[in-house]
C-alpha positions in Angstrom: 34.7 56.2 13.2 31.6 54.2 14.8 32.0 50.5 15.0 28.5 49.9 15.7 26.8 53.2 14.2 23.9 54.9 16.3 21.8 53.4 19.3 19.2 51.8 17.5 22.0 49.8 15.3 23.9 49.0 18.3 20.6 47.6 20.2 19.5 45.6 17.2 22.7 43.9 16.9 22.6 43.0 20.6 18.6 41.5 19.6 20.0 39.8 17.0 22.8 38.3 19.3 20.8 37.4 21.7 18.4 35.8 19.4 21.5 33.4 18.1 22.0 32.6 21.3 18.3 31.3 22.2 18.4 29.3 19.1 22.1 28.1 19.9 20.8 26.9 23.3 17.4 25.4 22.3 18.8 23.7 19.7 21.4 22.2 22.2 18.6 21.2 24.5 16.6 19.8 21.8 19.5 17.3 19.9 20.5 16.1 23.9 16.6 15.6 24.6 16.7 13.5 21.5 19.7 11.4 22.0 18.8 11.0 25.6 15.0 9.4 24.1 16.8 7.3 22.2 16.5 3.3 22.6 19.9 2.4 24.8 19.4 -1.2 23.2 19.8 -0.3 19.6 21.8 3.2 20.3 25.6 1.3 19.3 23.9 0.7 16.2 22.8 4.4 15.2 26.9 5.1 16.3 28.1 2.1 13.6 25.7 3.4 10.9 27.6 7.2 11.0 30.3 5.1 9.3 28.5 3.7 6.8 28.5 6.7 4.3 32.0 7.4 3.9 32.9 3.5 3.6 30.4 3.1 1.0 32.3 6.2 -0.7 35.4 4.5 -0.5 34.6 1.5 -2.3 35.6 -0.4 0.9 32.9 -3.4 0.2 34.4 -5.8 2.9 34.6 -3.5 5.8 30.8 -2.2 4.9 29.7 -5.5 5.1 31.2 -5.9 7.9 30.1 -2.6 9.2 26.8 -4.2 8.3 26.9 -7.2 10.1 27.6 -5.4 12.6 24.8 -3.0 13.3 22.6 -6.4 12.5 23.8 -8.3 15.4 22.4 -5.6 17.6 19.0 -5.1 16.1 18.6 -8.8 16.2 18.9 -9.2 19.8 15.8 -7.7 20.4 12.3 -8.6 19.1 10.7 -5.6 18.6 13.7 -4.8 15.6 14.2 -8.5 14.6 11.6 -7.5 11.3 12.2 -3.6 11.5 12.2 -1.2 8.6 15.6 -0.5 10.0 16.8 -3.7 9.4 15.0 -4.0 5.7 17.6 -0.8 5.5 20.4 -3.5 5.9 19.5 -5.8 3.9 19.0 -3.4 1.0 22.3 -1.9 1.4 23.9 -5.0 0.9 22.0 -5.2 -2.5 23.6 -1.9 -3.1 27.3 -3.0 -2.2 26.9 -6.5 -4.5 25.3 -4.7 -7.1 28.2 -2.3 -7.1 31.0 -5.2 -6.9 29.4 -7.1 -9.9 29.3 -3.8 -12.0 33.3 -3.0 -10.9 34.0 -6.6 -11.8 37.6 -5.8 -13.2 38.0 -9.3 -14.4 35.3 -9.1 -16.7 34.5 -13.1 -15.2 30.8 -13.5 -16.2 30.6 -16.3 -13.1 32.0 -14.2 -10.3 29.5 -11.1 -12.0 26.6 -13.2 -11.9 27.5 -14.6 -8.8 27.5 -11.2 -7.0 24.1 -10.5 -8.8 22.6 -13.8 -7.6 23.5 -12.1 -3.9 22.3 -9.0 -4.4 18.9 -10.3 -5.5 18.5 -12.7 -2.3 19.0 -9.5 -0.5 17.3 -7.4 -2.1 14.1 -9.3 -2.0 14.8 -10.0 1.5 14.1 -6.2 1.8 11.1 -5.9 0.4 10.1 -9.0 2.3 11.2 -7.0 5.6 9.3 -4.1 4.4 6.0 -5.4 3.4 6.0 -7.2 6.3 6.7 -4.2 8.5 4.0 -2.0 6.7 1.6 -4.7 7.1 2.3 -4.7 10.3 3.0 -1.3 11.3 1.5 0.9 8.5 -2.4 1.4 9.4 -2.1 1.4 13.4 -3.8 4.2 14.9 -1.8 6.5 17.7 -3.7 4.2 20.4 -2.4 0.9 19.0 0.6 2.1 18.0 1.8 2.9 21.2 -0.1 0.0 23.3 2.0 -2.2 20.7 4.9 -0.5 21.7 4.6 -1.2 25.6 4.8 -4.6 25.1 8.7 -4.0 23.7 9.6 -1.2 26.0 8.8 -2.4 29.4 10.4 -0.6 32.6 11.2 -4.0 34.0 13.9 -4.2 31.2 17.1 -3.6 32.6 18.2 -1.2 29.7 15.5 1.1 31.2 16.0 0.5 34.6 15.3 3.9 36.5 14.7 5.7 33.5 11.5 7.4 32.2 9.8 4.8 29.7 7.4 7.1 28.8 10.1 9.5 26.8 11.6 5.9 24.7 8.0 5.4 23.9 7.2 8.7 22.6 10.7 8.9 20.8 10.2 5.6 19.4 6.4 6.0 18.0 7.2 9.5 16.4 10.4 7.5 14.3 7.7 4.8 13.4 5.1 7.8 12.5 7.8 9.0 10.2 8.6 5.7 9.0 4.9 5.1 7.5 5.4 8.2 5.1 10.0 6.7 4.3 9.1 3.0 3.8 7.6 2.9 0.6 10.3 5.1 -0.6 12.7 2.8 1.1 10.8 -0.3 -0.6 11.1 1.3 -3.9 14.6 1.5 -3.9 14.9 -2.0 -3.2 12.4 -2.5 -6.3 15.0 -0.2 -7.8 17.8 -2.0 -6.8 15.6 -5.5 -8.2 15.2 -4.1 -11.5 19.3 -3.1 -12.0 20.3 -6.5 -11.2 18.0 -8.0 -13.7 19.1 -5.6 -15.8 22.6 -6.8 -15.3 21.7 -10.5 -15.7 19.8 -9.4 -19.2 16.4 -10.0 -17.5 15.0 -6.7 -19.4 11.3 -8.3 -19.2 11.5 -8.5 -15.2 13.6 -5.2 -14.6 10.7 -3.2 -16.4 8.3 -4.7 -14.1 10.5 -3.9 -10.9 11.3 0.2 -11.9 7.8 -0.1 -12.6 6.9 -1.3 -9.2 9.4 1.7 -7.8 7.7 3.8 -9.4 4.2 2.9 -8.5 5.7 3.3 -4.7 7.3 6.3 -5.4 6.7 8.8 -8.5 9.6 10.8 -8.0 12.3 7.9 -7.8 14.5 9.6 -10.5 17.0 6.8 -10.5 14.4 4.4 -11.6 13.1 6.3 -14.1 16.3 6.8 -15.5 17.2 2.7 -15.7 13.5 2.5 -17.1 14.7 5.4 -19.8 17.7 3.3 -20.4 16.3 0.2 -21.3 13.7 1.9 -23.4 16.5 3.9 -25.3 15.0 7.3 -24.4 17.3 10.5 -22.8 18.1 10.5 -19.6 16.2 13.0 -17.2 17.8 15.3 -14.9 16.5 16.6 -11.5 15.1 20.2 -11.8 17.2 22.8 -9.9 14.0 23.5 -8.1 13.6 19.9 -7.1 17.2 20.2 -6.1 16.8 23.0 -3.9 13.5 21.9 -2.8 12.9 18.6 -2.7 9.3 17.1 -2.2 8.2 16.3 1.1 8.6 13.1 2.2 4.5 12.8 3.0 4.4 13.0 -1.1 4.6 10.1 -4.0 
């Protein structure tokens, strides 16, 4: 018996090897292309944030925050991320990890509850501070302005990019603030989102309609706000399609 059948099989199954192989290798080039264009300053900080996910999962609030803290204290160093969408990220994030210890509240204490909402919401607004102002900053620049803006933060007289080709942080950095433009409004209405829970929380019903509003003026397709809206207006919860599941809109849409 034939492993590999006739010629013609045996030849399309060294193609299709061969094929695998390309893409193996192109993708390998391409991911250490990427990580080599990314910003040296800030890269500890992309390393800390792989973390993040799984602590979050575990219900380890202190070491997120910490975690958090963390990857602040290296974005802060340097001007050009001191107001960043990345560290509007943060700041949301610790909305999400208050907001989460005020709803486990085992004690059922109303003062430590509303204490860990009163937290949340100065973060969370921070947030949407950060990410207004980086829109407004950021949001309408042209490919010209964008990266003339840019040159004044990644100079080759830096010692971070000393010997090093400028020209490839640059490019790497204006195509992550290019995507940005299209993520932050979704970013900003999940802090809207995570504005209208904890006035939800604090029976604020009047002021959390207006913020899953607000999400969803930013962002049609925010599901979780339109569930929190459908739960204060006493209607059914919706579920994602399986379509949407399967294929989610593209970020470019509302």
């Amino acid at each position: 018996m034939k492993i590999f059948g006739n010629k013609r099989t045996r030849v399309f199954i060294i193609i299709m090897v061969a094929l695998v192989l390309i893409a193996v290798a192109v993708s390998w080039f391409w991911f250490r292309y990427e990580n080599q264009s990314a910003d040296p300053r800030v890269v500890d900080a992309n390393i800390l944030y792989a973390g993040y996910n799984d602590l979050a999962a575990e219900g380890n609030y202190p070491e997120v925050l910490t975690l958090l803290d963390s990857i602040e204290s290296i974005y802060v160093k340097f001007p050009h991320y001191n107001d960043s969408y990345e560290v509007g990220v943060l700041y949301n994030n610790r909305a999400a990890v208050y907001v989460s210890m005020a709803i486990s509240e085992q004690d059922n204490d109303s003062l430590v509850k509303d204490s860990l909402l009163s937290v949340a919401e100065k973060f969370a607004l921070t947030s949407i501070e950060i990410y207004n102002r980086w829109l407004e900053k950021w949001g309408d620049l042209d490919e010209y302005k964008t990266t003339e803006l840019l040159k004044l933060h990644f100079k080759s007289s830096d010692p971070f990019f000393k010997g090093k080709d400028i020209d490839r942080y640059i490019k790497k950095r204006k195509k992550e603030i290019n995507e940005a433009r299209f993520e932050t409004p979704r970013r900003l209405s999940a802090s809207h989102t995570n504005l209208g829970i904890i006035y939800r929380h604090k029976l604020m019903y009047d002021k959390a309609v207006e913020e899953y509003l607000k999400a969803l003026e930013l962002w049609g397709d925010n599901l979780a706000a339109e569930n929190n809206l459908n739960i204060l207006m006493n209607k059914p919860l919706k579920k994602r399609s399986t379509f949407r599941k399967i294929f989610p809109k593209d970020r470019r849409e509302k």
